[in-house]
C-alpha positions in Angstrom: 0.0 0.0 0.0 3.0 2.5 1.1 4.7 1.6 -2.1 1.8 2.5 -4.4 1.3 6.0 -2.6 4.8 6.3 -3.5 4.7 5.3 -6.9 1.2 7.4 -7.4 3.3 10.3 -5.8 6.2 9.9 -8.3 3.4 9.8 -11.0 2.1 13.4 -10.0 5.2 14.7 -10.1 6.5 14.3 -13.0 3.6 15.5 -14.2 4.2 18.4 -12.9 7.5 18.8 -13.4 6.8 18.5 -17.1 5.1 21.5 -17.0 7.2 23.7 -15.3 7.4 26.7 -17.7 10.8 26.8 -17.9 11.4 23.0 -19.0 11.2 22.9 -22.9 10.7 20.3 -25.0 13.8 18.4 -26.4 15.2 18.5 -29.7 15.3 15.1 -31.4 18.5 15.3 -32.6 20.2 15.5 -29.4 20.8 11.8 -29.0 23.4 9.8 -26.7 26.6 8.7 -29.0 27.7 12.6 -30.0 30.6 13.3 -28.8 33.7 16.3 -28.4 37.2 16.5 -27.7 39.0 19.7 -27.3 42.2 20.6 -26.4 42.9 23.4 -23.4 46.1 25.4 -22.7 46.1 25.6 -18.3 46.8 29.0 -17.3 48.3 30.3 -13.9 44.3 31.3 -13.1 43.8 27.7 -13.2 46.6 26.8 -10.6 45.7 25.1 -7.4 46.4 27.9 -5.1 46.8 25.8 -1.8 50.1 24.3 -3.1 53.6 25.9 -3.6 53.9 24.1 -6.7 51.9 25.3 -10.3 49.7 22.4 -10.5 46.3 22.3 -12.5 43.5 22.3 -10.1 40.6 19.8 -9.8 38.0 22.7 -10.3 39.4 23.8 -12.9 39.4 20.6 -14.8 35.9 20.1 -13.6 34.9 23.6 -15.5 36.9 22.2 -18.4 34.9 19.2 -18.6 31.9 21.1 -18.2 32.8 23.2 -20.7 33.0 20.9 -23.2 29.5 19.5 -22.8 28.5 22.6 -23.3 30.2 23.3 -26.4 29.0 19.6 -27.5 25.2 20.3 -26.6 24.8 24.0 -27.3 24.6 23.3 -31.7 21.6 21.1 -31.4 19.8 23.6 -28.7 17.0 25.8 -29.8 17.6 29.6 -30.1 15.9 30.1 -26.5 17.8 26.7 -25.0 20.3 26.5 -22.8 21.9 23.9 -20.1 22.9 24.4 -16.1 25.0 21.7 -15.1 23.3 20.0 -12.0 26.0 17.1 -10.9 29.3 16.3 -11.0 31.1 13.1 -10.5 34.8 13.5 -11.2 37.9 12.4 -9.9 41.6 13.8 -10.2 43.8 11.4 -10.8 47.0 12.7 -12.1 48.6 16.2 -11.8 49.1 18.4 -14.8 51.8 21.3 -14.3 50.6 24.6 -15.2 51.6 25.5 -18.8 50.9 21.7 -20.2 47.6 21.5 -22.7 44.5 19.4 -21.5 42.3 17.3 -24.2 38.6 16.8 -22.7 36.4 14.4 -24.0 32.7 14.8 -23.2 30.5 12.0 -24.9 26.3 12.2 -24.5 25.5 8.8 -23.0 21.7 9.5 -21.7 19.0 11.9 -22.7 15.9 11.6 -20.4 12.9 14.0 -20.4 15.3 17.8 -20.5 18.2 15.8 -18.1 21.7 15.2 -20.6 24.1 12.5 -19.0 27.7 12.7 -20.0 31.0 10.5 -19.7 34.2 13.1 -19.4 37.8 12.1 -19.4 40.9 14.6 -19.4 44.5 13.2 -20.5 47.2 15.7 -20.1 49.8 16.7 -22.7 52.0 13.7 -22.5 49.2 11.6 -22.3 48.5 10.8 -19.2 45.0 10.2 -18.0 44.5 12.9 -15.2 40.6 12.7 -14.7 37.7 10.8 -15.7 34.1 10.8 -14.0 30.0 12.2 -15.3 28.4 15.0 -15.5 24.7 15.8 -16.1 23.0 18.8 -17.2 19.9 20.1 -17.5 18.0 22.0 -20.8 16.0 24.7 -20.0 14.3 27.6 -21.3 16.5 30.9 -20.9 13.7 33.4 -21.5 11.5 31.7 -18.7 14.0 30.5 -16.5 15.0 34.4 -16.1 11.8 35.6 -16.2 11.7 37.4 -18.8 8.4 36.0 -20.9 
């Protein structure tokens, strides 16, 4: 009985959710399998700042990676489209000295309702695997979601 109020519960809300003003409809040709890779020069900005040594930091891979997705996403998004990121699931695995060029590679794996789920990896320079993990964004309306229609 407690697990059918659940589900019913579920049910509703997604419903709901569905029509939230700012949740557009998807684009059909967004589908999992596209992919990017693009290649990032680190900068001193994007220096771990706790350490005495200039060593690329883990947020600043993360935004890399997030990046990316964008960049992969953003041509098959409508005029009024755009994606938040809403979780991260990364780890840092290898350093990268400041100075030394990233390559990110985002790949779509999921596309549920307006929710994007991507596979990221980041190999340094001399190609060493420094960070691997997801990400997920969200598509939304712009206008709406700033209030401004």
């Amino acid at each position: 009985m407690f697990y059918a109020i659940i589900q019913s519960l579920i049910a509703m809300l997604l419903r709901i959710a569905r029509h939230l003003p700012y949740i557009p409809d998807m684009n059909n040709e967004l589908a999992p399998g596209i992919a990017r890779t693009r290649s990032y020069v680190t900068t001193l900005e994007m220096r771990a700042r706790q350490l005495k040594a200039d060593v690329f930091s883990t947020p600043a891979m993360i935004g890399l990676m997030e990046r990316t997705c964008v960049d992969l996403t953003e041509p098959y998004l409508d005029d009024d489209e755009q994606t938040v990121g809403i979780h991260v699931d990364v780890r840092h695995i290898a350093p990268t000295k400041i100075g030394q060029s990233v390559t990110v590679t985002a790949e779509l794996l999921e596309v549920k309702d307006n929710k994007l789920r991507y596979v990221v990896s980041a190999t340094n320079d001399q190609g060493v695997k420094i960070g691997d993990g997801t990400h997920r964004r969200a598509v939304i309306d712009a206008k709406r979601f700033n209030g401004d229609s």
